[in-house]
C-alpha positions as CSV (number, residue, x, y, z in Angstrom):
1,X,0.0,0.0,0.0
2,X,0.9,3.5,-1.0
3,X,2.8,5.4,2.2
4,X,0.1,8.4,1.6
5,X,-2.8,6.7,1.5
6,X,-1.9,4.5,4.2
7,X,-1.3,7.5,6.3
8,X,-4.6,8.6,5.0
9,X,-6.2,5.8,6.3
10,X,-5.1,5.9,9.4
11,X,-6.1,9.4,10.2
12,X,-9.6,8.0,9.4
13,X,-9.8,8.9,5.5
14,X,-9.4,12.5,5.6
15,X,-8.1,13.1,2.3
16,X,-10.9,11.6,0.2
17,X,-8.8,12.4,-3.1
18,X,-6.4,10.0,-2.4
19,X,-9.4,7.1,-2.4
20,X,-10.1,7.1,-6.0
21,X,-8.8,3.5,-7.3
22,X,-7.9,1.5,-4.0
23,X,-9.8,-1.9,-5.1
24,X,-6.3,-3.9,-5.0
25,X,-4.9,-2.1,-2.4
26,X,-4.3,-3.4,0.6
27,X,-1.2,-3.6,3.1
28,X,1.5,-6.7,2.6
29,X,1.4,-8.4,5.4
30,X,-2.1,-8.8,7.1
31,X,-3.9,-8.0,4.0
32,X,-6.1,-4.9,5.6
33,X,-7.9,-2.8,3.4
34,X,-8.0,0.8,4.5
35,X,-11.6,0.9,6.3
36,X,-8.9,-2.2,8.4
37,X,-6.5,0.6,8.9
38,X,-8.9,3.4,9.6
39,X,-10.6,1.2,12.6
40,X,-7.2,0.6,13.9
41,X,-6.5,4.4,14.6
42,X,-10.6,4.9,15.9
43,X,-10.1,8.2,13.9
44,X,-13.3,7.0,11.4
45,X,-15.0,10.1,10.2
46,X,-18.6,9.2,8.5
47,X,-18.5,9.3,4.8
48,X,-20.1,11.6,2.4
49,X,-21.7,11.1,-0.9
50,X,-18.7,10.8,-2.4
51,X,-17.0,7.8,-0.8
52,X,-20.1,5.5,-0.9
53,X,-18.1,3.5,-3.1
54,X,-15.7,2.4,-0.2
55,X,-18.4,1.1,1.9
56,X,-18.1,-2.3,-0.7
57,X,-14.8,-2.8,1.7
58,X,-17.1,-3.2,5.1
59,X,-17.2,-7.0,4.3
60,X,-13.5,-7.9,3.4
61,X,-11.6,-9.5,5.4
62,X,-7.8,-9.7,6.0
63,X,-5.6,-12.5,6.6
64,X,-7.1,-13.6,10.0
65,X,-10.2,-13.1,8.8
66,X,-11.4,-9.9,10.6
67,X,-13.5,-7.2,9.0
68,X,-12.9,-3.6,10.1
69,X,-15.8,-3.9,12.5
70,X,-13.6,-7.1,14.2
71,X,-10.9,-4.4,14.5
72,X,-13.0,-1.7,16.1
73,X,-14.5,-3.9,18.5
74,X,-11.4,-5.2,19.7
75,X,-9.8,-2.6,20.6
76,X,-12.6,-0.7,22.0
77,X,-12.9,1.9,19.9
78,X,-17.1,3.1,20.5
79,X,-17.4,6.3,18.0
80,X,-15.9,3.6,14.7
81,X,-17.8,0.7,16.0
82,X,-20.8,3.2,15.8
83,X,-19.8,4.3,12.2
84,X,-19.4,0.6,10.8
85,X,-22.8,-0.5,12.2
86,X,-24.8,2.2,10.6
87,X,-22.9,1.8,7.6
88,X,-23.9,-2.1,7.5
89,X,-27.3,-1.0,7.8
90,X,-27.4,0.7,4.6
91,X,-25.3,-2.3,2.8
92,X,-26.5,-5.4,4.5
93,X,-29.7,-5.9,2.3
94,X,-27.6,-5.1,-0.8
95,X,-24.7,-7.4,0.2
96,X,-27.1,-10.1,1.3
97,X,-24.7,-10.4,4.5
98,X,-25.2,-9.3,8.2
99,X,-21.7,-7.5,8.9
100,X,-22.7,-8.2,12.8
101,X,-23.0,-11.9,12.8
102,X,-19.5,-12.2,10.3
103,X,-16.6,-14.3,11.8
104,X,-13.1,-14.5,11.5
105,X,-11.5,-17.9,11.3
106,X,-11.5,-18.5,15.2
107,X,-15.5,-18.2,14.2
108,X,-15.7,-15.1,16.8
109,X,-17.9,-12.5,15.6
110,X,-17.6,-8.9,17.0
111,X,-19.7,-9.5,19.8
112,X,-17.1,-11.9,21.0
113,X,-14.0,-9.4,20.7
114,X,-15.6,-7.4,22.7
115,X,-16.6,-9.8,25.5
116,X,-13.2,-10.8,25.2
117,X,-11.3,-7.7,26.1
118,X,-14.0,-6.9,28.5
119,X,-15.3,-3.4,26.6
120,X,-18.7,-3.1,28.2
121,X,-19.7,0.2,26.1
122,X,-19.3,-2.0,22.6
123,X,-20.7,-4.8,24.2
124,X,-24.4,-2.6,24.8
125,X,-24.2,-1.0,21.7
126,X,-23.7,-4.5,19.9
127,X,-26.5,-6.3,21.9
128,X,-29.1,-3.1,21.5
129,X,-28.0,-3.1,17.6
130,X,-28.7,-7.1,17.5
131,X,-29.3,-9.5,20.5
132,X,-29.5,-12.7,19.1
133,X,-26.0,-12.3,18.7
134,X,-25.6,-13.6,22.3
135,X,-26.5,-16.8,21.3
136,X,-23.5,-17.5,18.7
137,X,-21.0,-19.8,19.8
138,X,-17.1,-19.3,18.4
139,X,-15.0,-22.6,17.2
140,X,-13.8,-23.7,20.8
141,X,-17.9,-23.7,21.3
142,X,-17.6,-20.3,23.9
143,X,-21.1,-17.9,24.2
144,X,-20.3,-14.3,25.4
145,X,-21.8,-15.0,28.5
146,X,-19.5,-17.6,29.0
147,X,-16.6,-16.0,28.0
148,X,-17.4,-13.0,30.0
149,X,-18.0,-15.4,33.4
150,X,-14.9,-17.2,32.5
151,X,-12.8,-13.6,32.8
152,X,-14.4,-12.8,35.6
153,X,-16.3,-9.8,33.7
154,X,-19.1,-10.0,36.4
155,X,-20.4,-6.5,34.8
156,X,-20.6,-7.6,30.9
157,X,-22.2,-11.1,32.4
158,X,-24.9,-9.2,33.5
159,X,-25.7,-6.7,31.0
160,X,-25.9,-9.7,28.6
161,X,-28.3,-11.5,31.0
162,X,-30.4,-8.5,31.8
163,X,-30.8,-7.3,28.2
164,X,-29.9,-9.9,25.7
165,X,-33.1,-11.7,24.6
166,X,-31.6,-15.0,23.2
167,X,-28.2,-16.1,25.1
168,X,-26.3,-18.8,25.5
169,X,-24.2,-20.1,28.4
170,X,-22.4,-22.8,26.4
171,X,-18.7,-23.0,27.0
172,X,-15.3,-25.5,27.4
173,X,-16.5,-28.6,29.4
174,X,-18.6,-29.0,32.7
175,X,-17.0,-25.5,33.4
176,X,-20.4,-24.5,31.4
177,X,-22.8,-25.2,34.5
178,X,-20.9,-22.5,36.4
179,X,-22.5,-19.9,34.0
180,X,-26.0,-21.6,34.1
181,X,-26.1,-22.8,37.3
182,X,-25.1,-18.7,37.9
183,X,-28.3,-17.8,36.3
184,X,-30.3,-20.9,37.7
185,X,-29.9,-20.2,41.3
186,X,-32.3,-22.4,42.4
187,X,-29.8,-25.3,41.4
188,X,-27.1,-23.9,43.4
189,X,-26.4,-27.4,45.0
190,X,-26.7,-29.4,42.1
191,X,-22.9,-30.8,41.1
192,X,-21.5,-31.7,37.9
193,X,-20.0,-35.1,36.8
194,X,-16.7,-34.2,38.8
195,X,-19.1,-33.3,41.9
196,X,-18.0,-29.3,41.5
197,X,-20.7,-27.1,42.7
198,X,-21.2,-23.4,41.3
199,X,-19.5,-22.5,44.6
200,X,-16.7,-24.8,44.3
201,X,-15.9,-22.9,40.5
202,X,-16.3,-19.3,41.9
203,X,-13.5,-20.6,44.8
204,X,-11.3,-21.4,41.8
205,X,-11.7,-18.4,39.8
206,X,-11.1,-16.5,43.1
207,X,-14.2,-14.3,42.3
208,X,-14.8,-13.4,46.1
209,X,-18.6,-11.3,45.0
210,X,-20.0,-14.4,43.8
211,X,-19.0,-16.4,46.4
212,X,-20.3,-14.1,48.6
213,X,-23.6,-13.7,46.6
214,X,-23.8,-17.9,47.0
215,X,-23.4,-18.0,50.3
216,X,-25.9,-15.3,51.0
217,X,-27.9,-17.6,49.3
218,X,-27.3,-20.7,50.9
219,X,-25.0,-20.4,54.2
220,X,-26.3,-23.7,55.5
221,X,-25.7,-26.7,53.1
222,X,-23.5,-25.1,49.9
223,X,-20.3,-24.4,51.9
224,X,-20.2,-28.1,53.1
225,X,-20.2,-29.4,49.4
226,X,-17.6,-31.6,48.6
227,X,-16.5,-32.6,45.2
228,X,-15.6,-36.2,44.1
229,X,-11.8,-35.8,46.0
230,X,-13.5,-34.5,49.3
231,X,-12.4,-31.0,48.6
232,X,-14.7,-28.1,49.9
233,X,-14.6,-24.8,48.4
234,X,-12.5,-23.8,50.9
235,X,-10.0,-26.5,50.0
236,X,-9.9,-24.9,46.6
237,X,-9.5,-21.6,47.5
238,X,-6.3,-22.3,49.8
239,X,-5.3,-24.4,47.2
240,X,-5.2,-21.5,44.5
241,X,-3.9,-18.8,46.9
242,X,-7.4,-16.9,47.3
243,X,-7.3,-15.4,50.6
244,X,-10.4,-13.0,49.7
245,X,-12.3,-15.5,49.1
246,X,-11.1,-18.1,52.3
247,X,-11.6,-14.9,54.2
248,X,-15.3,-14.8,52.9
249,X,-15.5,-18.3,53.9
250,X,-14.4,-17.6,57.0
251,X,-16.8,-15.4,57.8
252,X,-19.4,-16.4,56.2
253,X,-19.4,-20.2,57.6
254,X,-16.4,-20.5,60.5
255,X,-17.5,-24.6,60.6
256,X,-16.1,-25.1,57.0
257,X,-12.8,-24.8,58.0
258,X,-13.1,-28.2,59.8
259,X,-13.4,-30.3,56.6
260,X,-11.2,-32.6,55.8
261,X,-10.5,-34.1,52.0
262,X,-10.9,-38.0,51.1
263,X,-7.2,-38.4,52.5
264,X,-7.8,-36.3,56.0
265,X,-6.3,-33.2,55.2
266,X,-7.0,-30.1,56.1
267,X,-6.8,-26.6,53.9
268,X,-3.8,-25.7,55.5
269,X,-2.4,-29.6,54.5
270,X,-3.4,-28.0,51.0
271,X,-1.6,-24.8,51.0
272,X,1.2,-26.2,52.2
273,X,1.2,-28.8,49.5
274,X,0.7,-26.1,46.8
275,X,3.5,-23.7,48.4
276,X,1.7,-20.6,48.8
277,X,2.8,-18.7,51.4
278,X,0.3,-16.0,52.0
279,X,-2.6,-18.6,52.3
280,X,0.0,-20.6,55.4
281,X,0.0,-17.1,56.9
282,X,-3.7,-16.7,56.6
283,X,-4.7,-19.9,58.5
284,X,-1.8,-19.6,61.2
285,X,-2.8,-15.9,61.5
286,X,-6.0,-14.7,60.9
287,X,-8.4,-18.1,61.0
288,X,-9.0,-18.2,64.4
289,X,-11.1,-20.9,64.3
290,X,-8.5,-22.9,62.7
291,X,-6.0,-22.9,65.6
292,X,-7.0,-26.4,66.9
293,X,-6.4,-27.9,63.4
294,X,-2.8,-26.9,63.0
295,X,-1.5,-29.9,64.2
296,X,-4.2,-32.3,62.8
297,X,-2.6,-35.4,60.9
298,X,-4.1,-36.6,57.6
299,X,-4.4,-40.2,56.9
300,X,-1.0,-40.7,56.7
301,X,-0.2,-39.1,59.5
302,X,1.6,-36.0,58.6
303,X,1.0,-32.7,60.2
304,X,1.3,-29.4,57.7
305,X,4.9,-29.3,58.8
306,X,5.8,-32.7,57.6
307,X,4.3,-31.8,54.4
308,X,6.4,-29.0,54.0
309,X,9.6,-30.7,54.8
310,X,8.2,-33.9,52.2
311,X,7.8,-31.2,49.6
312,X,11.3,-29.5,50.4
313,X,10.1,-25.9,50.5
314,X,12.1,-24.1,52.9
315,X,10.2,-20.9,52.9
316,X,7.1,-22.3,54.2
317,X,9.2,-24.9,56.2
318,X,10.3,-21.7,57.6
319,X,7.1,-19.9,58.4
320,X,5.5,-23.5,60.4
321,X,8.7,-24.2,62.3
322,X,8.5,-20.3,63.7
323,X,5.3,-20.8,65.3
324,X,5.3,-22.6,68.5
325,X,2.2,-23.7,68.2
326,X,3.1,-26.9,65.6
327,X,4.2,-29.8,67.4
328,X,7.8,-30.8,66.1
329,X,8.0,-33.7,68.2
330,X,4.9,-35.8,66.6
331,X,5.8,-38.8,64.3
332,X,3.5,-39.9,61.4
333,X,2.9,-43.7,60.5
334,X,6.0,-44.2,59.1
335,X,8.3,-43.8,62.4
336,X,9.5,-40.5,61.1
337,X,10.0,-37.2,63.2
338,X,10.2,-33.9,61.3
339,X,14.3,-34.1,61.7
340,X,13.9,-37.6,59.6
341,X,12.6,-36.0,57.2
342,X,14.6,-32.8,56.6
343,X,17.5,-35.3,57.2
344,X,16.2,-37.7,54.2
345,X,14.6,-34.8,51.9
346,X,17.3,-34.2,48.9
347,X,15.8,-30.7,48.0
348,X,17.0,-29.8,51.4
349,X,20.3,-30.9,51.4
350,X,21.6,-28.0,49.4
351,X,20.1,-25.2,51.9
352,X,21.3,-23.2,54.3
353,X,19.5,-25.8,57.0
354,X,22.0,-28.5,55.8
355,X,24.9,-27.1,55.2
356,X,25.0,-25.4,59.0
357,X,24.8,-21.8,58.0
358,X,21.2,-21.2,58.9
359,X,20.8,-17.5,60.0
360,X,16.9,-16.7,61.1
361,X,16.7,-12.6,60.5
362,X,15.6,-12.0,64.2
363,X,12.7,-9.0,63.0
364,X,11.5,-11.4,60.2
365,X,8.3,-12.3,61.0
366,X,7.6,-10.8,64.0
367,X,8.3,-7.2,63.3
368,X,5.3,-5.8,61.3
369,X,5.2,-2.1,60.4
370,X,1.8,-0.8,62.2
371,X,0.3,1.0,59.2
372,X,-3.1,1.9,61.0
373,X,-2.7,3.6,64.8
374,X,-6.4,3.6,65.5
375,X,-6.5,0.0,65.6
376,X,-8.9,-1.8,68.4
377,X,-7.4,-3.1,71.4
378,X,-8.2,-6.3,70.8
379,X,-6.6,-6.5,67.4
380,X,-3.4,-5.3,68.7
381,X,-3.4,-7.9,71.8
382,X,-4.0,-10.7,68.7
383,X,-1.1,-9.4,66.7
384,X,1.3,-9.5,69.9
385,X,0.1,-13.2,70.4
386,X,0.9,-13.9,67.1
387,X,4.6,-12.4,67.7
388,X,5.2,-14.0,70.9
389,X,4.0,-17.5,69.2
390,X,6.5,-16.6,66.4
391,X,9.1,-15.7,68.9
392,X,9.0,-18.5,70.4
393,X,8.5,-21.1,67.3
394,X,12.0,-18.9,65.8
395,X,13.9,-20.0,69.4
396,X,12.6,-23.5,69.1
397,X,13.3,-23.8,65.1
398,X,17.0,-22.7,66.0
399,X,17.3,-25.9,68.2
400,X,15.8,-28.0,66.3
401,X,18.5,-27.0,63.5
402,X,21.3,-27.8,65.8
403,X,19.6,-30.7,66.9
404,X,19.4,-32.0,63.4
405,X,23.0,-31.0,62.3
406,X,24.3,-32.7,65.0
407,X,22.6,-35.8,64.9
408,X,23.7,-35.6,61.2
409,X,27.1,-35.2,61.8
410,X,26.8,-38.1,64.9
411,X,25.6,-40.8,62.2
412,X,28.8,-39.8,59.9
413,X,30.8,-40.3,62.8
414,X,28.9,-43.6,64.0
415,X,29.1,-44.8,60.6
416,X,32.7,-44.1,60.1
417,X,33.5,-45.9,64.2
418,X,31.3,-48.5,62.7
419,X,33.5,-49.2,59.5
420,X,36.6,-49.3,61.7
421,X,35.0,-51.9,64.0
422,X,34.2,-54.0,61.2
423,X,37.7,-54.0,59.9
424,X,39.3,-54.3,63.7
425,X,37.3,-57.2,64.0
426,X,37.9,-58.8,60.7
427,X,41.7,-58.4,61.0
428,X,41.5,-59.5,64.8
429,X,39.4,-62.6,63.5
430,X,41.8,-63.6,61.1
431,X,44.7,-63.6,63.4
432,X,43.4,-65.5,65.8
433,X,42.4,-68.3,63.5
434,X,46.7,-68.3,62.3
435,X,47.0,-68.4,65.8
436,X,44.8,-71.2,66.7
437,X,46.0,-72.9,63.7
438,X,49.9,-72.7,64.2
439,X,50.0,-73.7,67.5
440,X,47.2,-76.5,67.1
441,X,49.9,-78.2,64.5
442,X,53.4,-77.5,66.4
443,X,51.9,-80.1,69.0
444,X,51.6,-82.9,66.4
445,X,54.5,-82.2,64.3
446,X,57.3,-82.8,67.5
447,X,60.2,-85.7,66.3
448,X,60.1,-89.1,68.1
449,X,62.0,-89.9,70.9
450,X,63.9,-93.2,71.9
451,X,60.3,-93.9,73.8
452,X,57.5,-94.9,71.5
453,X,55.2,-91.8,70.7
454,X,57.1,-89.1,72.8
455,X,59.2,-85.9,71.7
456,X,62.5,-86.2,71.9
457,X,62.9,-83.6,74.2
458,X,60.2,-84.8,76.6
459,X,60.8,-84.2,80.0
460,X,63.0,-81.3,80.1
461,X,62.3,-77.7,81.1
462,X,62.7,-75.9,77.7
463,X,60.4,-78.0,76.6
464,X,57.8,-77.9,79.4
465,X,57.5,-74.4,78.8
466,X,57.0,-74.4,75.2
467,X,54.0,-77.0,75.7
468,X,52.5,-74.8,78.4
469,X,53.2,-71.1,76.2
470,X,51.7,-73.1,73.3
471,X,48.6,-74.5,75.2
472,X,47.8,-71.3,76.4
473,X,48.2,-69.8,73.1
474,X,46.0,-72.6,71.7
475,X,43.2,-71.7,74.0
476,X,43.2,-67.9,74.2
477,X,43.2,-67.8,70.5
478,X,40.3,-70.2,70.6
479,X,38.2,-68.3,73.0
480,X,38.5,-65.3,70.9
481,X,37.5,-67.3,67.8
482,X,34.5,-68.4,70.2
483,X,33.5,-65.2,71.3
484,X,33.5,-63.9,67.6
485,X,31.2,-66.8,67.1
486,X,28.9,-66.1,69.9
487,X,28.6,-61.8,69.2
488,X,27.9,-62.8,65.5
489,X,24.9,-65.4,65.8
490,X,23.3,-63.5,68.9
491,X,25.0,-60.2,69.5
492,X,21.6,-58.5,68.1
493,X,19.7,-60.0,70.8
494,X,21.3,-58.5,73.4
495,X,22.3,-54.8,73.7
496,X,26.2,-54.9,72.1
497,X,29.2,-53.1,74.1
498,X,32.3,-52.6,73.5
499,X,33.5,-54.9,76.5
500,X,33.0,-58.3,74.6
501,X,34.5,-56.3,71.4
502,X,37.4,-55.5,73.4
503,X,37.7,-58.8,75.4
504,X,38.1,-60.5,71.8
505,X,41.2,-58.4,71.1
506,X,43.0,-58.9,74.5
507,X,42.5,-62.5,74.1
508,X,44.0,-62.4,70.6
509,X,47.0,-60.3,71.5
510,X,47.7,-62.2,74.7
511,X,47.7,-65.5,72.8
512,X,49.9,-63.6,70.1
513,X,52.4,-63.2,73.1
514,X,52.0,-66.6,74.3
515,X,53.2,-68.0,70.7
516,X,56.1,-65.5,70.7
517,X,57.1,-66.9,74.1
518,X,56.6,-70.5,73.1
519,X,58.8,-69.9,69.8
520,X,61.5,-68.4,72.3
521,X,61.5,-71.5,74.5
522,X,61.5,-73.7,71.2
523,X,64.6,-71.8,70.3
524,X,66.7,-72.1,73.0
525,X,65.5,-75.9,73.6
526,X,66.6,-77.1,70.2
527,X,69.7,-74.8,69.1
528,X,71.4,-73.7,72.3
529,X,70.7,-77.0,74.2
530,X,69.0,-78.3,77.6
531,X,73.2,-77.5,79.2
532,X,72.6,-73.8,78.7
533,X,69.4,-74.2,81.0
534,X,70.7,-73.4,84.6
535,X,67.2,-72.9,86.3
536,X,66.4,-75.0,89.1
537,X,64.4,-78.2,89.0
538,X,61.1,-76.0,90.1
539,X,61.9,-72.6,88.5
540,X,59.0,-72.3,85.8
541,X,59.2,-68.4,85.9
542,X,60.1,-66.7,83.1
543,X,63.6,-66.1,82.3
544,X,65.7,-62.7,81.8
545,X,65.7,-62.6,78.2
546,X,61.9,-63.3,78.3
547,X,61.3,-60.0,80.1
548,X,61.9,-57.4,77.2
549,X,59.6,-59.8,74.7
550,X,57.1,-59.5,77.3
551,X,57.5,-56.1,77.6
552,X,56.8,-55.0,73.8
553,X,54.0,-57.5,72.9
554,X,52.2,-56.0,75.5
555,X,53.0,-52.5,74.9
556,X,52.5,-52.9,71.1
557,X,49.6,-54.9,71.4
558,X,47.4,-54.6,74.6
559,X,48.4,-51.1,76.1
560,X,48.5,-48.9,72.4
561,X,45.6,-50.2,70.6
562,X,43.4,-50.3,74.1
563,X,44.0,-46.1,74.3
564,X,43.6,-46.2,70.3
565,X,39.9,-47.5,70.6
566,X,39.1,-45.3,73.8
567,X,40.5,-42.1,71.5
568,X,37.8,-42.6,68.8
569,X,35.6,-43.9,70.9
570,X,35.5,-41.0,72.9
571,X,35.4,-38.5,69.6
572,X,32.1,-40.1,68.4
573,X,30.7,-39.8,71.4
574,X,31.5,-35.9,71.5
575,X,29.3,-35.0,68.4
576,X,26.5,-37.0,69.7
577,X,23.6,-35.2,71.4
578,X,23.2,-35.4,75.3
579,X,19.8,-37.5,75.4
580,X,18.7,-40.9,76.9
581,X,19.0,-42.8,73.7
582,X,20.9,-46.2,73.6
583,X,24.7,-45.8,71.3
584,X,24.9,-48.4,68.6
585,X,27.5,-50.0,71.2
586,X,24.9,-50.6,74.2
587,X,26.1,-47.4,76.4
588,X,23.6,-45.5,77.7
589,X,24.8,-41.9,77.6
């Protein structure tokens, strides 16, 4: 299109010489003609004598299918809606068309642009021009009055239902029987296949006049409608973050609050789920009616606060655990305390709660600017309850934090003990068996003697000791492999210290001892001889050079490891918090 005459056109044709052969010209890209250009501006002058001829272009359409009328009605401009329609009065007969009742290729007609972008002045001059055209449907199958309901346009609802002679309420859905169960009020209770009252779709929309308008209605059965999930309006509302309309609710009908859903929970259980913050506040706050139901389990068990920890939403996680109010000691049906869960929730792992750097702003919640000084007495003794509850929940969130770091930090430790005493016992298990084993077979592998089935050496001293260090070697190792026996098989049945642990590895390294003494008394028997033996006839004490041996084995194996195990013994036990809870070793702290 020409750059003149499309400036023309969009000062509303005010330069009719430039109009004179414009049948083919339109604009590239949308394909507007310039009545489509003129409507755009709203600058539409009426047209003389002269420019009948362009009145042919009320009925083209562009590219999407609008006429200039589709144009003017959507963007609300009144004075060139006006124009157009008594200019399709004079063509419509000729044209054998009705301009009004055209549609574009959504199949709206005007009256549906209108609705749409909720000009109520276009709307009654559409409607007084033609009101059947309330009863056209567009391609998703949407009246006016549905579409206006659906956008909450509660004042272009009504002038279609007050004035339009012929209208629809046909729309997307069941979500229909809001609109004619609206006009039908007399059905107000009547539910739709998903068991959604007319209340239950206001809730959702958050339109807090018509739920107030139903109520006023019926304030005695509707509020207590459920749908097929158990949810009451109510339920909805918190769900979607309408505090107008839970606060109508509220007032309105204080019992609905007490309703619970088909798996027991309550409307804070579903604001908590669907992590709104302001609708928390508002039943922890302002629903006083609700303040026995805070700590109310759902089937499952779970208190709001567990369902905020599940969920891993520490804003909200914040908000319940500063109010002293909610019971952070319960435990649901699984076992599982809120700690547990923060403990086993992986969205939580990367907070500030987890990685110990938690730091509660102290004016947070409780310090709320007074914006009204003439407030009643009675409001202000409410809100200093509500900042002494939060006070107190903010001191009693802080220990719980520490409570659950630490006990974190205690199971690493635990766990890591644990390992060690695993391996300890593994390595002490295996020693004792070479133990048991060696000395077992130096018995039965002696050379003969001159006497039929004795040692050679039989009878002298050396030798005496060796069979007595290797005996008792024998049967210390043995024990311990016993004792590993008996703590395997039934140490679970009894409460596990460290005392049998321990009593294994003393046996074990005295036995260790015992061999290395027997192997010294082996030595000097067979290499230096029974002449280098001066003891007496009764001296079985041990000799000089067995003193120093004795010495080290016990250092290296009784005295060091004993102070090793009490060392990391005692650092687990450091990080673990001061309570009457049996340690995984059978202490009692």
């Amino acid at each position: 299109m020409d750059g003149s005459l499309y400036n023309a056109a969009i000062n509303g044709l005010s330069d009719h010489n430039l109009f004179g052969n414009v049948d083919n010209n339109r604009s590239r890209s949308q394909n507007n003609t310039i009545l489509h250009i003129a409507a755009k501006s709203g600058k539409l002058r009426k047209l003389n004598i002269k420019e009948d001829h362009l009145l042919r272009f009320l009925y083209k359409q562009n590219n999407d299918g609008n006429t200039s009328l589709h144009i003017a009605a959507k963007l609300g401009h009144l004075d060139t809606v006006k124009i157009l329609v008594e200019m399709a009065r004079k063509t419509d007969v000729e044209q054998n068309k009705k301009l009004l009742t055209m549609e574009n290729n959504e199949k709206d007609t005007v009256l549906h642009e209108a609705v749409h972008h909720n000009h109520l002045v276009v709307v009654k001059l559409l409607i007084e021009e033609d009101p059947d055209l309330a009863s056209l449907v567009n391609g998703e199958g949407d009246s006016p009055l549905f579409m206006a309901v659906d956008r909450c346009f509660r004042q272009v609802a009504l002038h279609i239902l007050n004035n339009a002679l012929n209208y629809s309420y046909q729309g997307r859905n069941d979500f229909r029987l809001l609109v004619q169960k609206t006009i039908q009020a007399s059905k107000l209770e009547q539910a739709d296949d998903f068991g959604w009252t007319p209340l239950h779709y206001a809730a959702h929309i958050g339109n807090e006049k018509l739920v107030e308008g139903f109520l006023k209605k019926d304030s005695k059965s509707l509020p207590f409608s459920r749908n097929k999930e158990g949810m009451s309006a109510l339920h909805i509302a918190a769900k979607k973050g309408h505090n107008a309309v839970m606060k109508v609710l509220m007032k309105r009908c204080p019992e609905v609050c007490e309703l619970l859903d088909n798996n027991g929970r309550t409307a804070l259980h579903i604001a908590v789920e669907s992590r709104d913050e302001m609708a928390v506040k508002f039943f922890l706050e302002r629903a006083m009616a609700f303040q026995d139901l805070i700590n109310l389990k759902d089937k499952k068990g779970n208190i709001a606060l567990y369902v905020a920890a599940t969920i891993g939403d520490f804003h909200i996680l914040k908000i319940l655990t500063n109010d002293s109010r909610i019971d952070k000691g319960a435990t649901n049906k699984d076992k599982e305390t809120f700690v547990d869960i923060i403990l086993s929730n992986k969205e939580l792992q990367d907070t500030e709660m987890k990685k110990d750097k938690i730091q509660i702003e102290e004016d947070e919640a409780g310090c709320k600017q007074q914006t009204n000084e003439a407030e009643s007495k009675e409001k202000k003794k409410d809100e200093t309850q509500v900042e002494d509850n939060e006070e107190a929940g903010r001191k009693q969130f802080k220990r719980m934090v520490m409570v659950s770091l630490d006990k974190k930090k205690t199971y690493k430790n635990e766990v890591g003990f644990g390992i060690m005493m695993k391996d300890f016992n593994n390595l002490n298990l295996l020693v004792a068996t070479i133990i048991a084993t060696a000395t077992f077979a130096a018995v039965f592998q002696m050379p003969d003697g001159y006497d039929k089935g004795l040692p050679v050496l039989h009878g002298t001293k050396a030798f005496n000791k060796f069979l007595f260090y290797d005996q008792l070697a024998f049967v210390l190792s043995t024990a311990s492999l016993f004792l590993h026996f008996v703590l395997t098989q039934f140490g679970k049945l009894f409460a596990v210290t460290l005392f049998p642990v321990a009593w294994t590895a003393y046996l074990t390294m005295v036995s260790l001892c015992m061999m290395v003494f027997a192997f010294d008394q082996s030595i000097k028997t067979v290499i230096l001889g029974e002449e280098n033996h001066k003891a007496s006839q009764d001296d079985y004490y041990i000799t000089g050079n067995d003193i120093p041996i004795l010495f080290i084995c016990f250092f290296s194996f009784v005295i060091l490891p004993s102070l090793l195990l009490a060392k990391l013994y005692a650092t687990a036990r450091r990080h673990e918090p001061r309570n009457s809870v049996r340690s995984p070793f059978g202490l009692w702290s």
